[in-house]
C-alpha positions as CSV (number, residue, x, y, z in Angstrom):
1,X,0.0,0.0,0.0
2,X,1.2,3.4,-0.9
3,X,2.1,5.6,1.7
4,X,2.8,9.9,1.8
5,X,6.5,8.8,2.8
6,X,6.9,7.6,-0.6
7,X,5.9,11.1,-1.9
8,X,8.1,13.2,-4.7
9,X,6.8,16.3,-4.9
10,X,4.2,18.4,-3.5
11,X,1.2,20.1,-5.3
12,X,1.2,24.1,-4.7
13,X,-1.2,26.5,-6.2
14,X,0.1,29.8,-7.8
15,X,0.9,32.1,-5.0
16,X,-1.5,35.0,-6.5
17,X,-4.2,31.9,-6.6
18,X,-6.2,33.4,-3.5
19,X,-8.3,30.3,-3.0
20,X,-5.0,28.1,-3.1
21,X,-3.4,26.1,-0.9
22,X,-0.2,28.0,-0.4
23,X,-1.9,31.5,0.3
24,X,-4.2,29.6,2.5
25,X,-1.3,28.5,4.9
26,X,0.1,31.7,4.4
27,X,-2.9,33.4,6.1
28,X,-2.0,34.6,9.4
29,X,-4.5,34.5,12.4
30,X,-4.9,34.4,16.3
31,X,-5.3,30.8,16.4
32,X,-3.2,29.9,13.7
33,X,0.2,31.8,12.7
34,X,1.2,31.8,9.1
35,X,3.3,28.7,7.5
36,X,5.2,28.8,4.8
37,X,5.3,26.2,1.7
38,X,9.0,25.9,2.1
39,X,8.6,24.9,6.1
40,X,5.8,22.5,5.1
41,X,8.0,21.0,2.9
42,X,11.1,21.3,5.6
43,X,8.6,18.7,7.8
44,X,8.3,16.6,5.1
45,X,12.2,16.6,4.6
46,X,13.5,16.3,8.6
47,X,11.1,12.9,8.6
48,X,8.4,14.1,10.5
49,X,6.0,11.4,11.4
50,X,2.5,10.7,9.3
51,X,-0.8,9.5,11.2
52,X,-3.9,9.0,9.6
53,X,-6.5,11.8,10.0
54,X,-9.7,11.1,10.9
55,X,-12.5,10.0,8.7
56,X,-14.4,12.9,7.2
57,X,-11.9,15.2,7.1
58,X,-10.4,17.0,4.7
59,X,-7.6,15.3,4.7
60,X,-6.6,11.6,4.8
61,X,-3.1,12.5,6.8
62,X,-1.8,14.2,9.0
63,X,2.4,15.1,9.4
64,X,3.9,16.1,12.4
65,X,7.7,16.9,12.6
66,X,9.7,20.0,12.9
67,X,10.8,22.6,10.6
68,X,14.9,23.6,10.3
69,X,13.9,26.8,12.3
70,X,12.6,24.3,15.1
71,X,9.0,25.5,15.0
72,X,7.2,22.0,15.3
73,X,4.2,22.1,12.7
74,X,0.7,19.8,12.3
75,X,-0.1,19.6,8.5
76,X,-3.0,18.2,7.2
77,X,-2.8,16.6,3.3
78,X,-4.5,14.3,0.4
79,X,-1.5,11.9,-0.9
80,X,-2.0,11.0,-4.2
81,X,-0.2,7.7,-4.5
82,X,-0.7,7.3,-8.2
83,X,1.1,10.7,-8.9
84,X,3.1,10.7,-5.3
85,X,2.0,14.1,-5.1
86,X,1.7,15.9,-1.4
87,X,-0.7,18.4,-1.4
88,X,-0.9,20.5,2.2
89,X,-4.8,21.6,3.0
90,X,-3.9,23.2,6.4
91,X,-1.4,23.3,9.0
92,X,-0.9,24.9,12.4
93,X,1.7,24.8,15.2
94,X,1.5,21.2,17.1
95,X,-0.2,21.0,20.3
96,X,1.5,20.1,23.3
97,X,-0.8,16.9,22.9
98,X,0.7,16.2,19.6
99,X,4.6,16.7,20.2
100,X,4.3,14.5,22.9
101,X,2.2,11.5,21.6
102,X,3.9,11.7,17.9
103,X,7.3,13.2,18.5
């Protein structure tokens, strides 16, 4: 079975693309700081750790691991195994819960 570890790319919308994934990361608020595409991609690359998300979500995973700045990120994504294509829905920074159960 394929698996988001396998991945080779990730799938980002044009940053002037509003709607898109990457400006929708990008969008700072109280709750949830702004992330970068690069630091999604820095989780991916430091071997942060994949769970499954739960069912009806948006998402079918979920990666936790820590960007090269140290900031340690929760991102929710769709792996397309056929294309092993990432693509990020969401993200914020990890819960307390979460580094300590997945980390």
């Amino acid at each position: 079975m394929a698996h988001p570890e396998d991945a080779e790319a990730f799938d980002w919308d044009d940053d002037a693309d509003e709607r898109g994934n990457t400006a929708h990361l990008a969008e700072s608020r109280p709750d949830r700081p702004a992330i970068s595409a690069w630091e999604a991609e820095q989780v991916f690359d430091n071997g942060g750790v994949f769970v499954p998300n739960k069912k009806n979500r948006s998402g079918d995973w979920k990666l936790i691991g820590r960007a090269d700045s140290g900031r340690v990120l929760t991102l929710v994504l769709q792996y397309d195994e056929e294309r092993r294509i990432i693509r990020v829905f969401t993200g914020w920074d990890s819960t307390a819960g979460e580094r300590s159960r997945y980390l």
